[in-house]
C-alpha positions, 0 to 999 in steps of 0.5 A: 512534246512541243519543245521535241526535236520531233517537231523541228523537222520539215517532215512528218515524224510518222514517215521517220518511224515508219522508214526506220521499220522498214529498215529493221524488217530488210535488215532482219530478213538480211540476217536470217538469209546469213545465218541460212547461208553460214549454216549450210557452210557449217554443214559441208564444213562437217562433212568434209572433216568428218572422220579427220582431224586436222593432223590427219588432213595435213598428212593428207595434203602432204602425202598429195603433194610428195604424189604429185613431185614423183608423178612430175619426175616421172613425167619428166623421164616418159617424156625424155624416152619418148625423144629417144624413141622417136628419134630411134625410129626415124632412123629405122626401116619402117617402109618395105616391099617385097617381089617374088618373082621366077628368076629362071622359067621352069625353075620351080616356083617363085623362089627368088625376090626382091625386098626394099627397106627404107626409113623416114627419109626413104634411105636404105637398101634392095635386097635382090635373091636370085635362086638357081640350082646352083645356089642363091645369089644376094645383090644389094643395091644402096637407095638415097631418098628414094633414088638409087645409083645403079639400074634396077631390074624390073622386080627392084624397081616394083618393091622400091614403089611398093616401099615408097608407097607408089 
């Protein structure tokens, strides 16, 4: 083997074969860690489709899919009743307060009252109940934002700072 091509390399021949063998053990230990990896695949692979075929599993998706559109229209109109709803209540009375007073010392009890109602922006109304023996009187009295035109009695003034929170 002198004429071998071996032999015109400026490095030994053994280091050659013995690099080349290394390779092929890193390259087989590469090869057993894919073959590990792809059987564990394989295995969820077969629990997931165990029981299913693929028709099955497309009508599954697909029924999924039409759940999710109606789950996405119905969203769409809780969420359009909601608008409507929170517009609704800012334009309803949400703040009171309420007086009961004796109208006319020894009358007979606390049978007169004051009620304020305001919404949102503190707009609404003071109901005043005056009751006598002759009869029940009601005197309403506009509020704007809080205030009022008119002078109010001592009893309208404490159910509007009850209704406004004072």
């Amino acid at each position: 083997m002198e004429n071998s091509m071996l032999n015109s390399w400026p490095i030994d021949p053994a280091v050659v074969i013995i690099s080349l063998g290394v390779i092929t053990i890193l390259l087989l230990i590469m090869t057993i860690i894919c073959i590990l990896q792809t059987s564990k695949l394989y295995r969820r692979y077969d629990y997931f489709m165990r029981g299913k075929d693929a028709e099955s599993l497309e009508s599954v998706i697909l029924d999924q899919i039409d759940e999710i559109k109606e789950l996405k229209v119905q969203d769409r109109a809780n969420k359009d009743t909601m608008r409507t709803l929170t517009r609704s209540v800012k334009g309803s009375y949400q703040k009171f307060g309420m007086v009961k007073y004796n109208a006319f010392k020894g009358m007979g009890g606390n049978l007169s009252f004051a009620l304020a109602l305001l919404d949102l922006n503190n707009t609404g109304f003071i109901l005043n109940s005056v009751h006598s023996r002759e009869g029940c009187y009601l005197y309403i009295k506009s509020v704007e934002k809080g205030e009022t035109d008119i002078g109010l009695g001592n009893e309208e003034k404490e159910a509007l700072e009850q209704a406004l929170g004072y």
